[in-house]
C-alpha positions in Angstrom: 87.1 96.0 100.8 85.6 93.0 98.9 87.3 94.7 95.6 90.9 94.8 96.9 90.6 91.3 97.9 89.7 90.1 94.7 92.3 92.7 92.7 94.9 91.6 95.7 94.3 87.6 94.6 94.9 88.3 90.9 97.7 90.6 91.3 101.1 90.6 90.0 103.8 91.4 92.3 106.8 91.2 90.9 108.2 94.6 90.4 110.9 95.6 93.1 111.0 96.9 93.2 110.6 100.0 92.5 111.4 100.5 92.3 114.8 99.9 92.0 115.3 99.6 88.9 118.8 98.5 88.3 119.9 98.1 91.9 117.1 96.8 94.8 115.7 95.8 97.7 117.7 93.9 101.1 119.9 90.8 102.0 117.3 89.3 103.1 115.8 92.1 105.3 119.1 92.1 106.9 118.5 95.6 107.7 116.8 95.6 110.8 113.5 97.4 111.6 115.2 98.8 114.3 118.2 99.8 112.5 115.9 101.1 109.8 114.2 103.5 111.9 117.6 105.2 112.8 119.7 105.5 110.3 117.7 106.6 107.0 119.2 110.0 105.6 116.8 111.7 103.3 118.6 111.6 99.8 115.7 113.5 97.5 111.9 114.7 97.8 109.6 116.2 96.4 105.6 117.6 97.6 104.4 114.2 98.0 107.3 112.2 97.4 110.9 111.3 99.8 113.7 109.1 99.0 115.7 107.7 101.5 118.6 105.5 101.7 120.7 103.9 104.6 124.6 103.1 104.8 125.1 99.2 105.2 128.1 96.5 105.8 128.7 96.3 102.4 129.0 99.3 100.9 125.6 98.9 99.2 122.7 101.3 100.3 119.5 100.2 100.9 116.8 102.3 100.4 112.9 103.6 101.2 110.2 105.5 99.3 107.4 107.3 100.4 104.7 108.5 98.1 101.4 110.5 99.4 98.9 110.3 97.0 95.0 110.2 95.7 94.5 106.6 95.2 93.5 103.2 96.6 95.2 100.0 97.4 93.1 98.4 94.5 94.3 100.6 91.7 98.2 100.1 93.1 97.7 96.3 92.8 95.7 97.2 89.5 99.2 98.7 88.4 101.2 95.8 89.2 99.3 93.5 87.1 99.7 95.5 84.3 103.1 94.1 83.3 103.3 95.2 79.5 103.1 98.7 80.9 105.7 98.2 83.6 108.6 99.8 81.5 106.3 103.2 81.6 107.3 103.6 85.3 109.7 100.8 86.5 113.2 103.2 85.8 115.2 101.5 83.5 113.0 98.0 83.3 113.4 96.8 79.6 110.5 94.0 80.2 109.0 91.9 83.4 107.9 87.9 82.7 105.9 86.1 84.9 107.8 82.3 85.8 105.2 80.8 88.0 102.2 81.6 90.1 101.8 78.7 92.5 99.0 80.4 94.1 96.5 83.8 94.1 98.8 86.0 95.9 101.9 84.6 95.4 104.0 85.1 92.0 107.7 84.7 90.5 108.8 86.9 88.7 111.9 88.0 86.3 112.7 90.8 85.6 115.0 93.0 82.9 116.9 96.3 83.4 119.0 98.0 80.4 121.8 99.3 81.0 123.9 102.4 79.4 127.0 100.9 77.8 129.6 99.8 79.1 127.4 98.6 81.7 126.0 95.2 80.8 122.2 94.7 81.3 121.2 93.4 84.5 117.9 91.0 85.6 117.0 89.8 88.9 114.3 87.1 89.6 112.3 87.4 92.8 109.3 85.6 94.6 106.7 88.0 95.9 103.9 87.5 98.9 100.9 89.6 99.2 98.6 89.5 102.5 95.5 92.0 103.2 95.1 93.2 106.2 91.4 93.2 106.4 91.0 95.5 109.8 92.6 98.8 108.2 92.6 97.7 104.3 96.1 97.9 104.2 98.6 95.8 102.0 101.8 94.4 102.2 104.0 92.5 99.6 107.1 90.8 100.6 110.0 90.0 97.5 112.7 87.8 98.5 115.6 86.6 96.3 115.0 83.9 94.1 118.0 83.1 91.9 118.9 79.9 93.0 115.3 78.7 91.2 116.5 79.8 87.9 120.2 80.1 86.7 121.6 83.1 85.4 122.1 83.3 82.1 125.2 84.8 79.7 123.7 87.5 78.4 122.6 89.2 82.0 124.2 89.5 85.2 122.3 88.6 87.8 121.6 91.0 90.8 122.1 89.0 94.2 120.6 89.1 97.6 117.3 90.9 96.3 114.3 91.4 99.0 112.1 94.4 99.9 108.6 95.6 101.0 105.6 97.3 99.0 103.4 98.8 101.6 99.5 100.8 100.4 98.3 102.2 103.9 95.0 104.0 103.7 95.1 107.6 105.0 92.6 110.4 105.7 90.3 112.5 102.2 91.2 109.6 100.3 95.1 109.5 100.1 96.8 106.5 100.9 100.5 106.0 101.8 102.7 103.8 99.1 106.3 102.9 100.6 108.9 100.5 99.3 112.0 99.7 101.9 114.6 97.7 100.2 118.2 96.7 99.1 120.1 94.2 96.7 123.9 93.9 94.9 124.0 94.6 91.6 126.9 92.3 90.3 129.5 92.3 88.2 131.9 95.0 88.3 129.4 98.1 89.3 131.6 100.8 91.7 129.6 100.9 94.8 129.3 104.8 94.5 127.9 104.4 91.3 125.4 102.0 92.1 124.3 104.1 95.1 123.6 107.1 93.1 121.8 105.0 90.7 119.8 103.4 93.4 118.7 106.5 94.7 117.9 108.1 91.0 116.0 105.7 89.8 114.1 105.1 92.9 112.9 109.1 92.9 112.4 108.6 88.6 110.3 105.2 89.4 108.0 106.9 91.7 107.5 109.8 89.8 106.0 108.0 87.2 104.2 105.6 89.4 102.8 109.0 90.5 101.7 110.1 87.4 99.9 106.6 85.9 97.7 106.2 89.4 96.5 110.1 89.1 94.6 108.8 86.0 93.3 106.4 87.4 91.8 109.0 90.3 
């Protein structure tokens, strides 16, 4: 427990997301917990591994990711501070830089996605919040949008109305449970059907490979 906390302090968490690479998170959590729990249509899976994503008000879907594997919340976190490695599993993430860390467990964050042509590159910068919950060992890191910290610049565009949720719950024989619930615009002029598919291909890719890197750590 004493490990986690420590590794949970020096963290980075910056990555959305997940896994999304190239199109992440949620307007502000606007999706509901409630609405959530209703309305998530399973969109890919695997063994170990389900995507899902949820039809929203504006035609962007958000999305959710479940993993089951042999790890610990300590060699997750261990992960995310890796960020020179971060293109090995982040789908589509060209590089990750690290703006500010006004504290231990909190960081902001920008990062890069490449894009095929004629689809210009994309980056989104977020702010990220870790917190340990010491009864069960579980963690939780919130991103939120943080654009309007640091302009966009002309050679990106700028995803909009990032935010999401990392979650590490410890099961039983050692497993623990790694899901990311999220949503965010990608900008410019993306069709919304393509940036669904995308979201949800890149979100299965992402977590494959996030797979892969913590089984050597095991």
């Amino acid at each position: 427990m004493q490990l986690i906390t420590v590794i949970v302090q020096r963290s980075i968490f910056k990555y959305l997301p997940l896994f999304y690479c190239f199109v992440w998170a949620s307007t502000a959590l606007a999706i509901t917990e409630t609405a959530a729990a209703n309305n998530w249509q399973l969109a890919k899976q695997n063994e170990s591994l389900k995507v899902f994503k949820q039809p929203t008000d504006s035609g962007y879907a958000a999305i959710k990711a479940e993993l089951v594997i042999h790890s610990t919340a300590a060699e997750f976190l261990a992960l995310l501070e890796r960020t020179d490695i971060a293109p090995q599993w982040i789908a589509n993430c060209e590089r990750v830089q690290v703006l500010a860390k006004p504290s231990p467990n909190i960081r902001v964050v920008r990062t890069i996605f490449s894009a095929p042509w004629p689809v210009k590159d994309r980056d989104m910068v977020t702010h990220s919040t870790t917190t340990l919950d010491p009864a069960d060992g579980s963690v939780s890191i919130k991103i939120i949008d943080y654009t309007e910290h640091f302009p966009a610049t002309k050679q990106y565009v700028r995803m909009e109305k990032v935010a999401g949720t990392w979650e590490v719950l410890p099961r039983q024989n050692g497993q623990v449970l790694i899901r990311y619930t999220g949503y965010g615009e990608p900008s410019g002029n993306l069709p919304r059907w393509l940036a669904n598919q995308i979201l949800v291909s890149s979100t299965y890719d992402t977590f494959i490979q996030l797979q892969k890197l913590l089984a050597k750590e095991v």
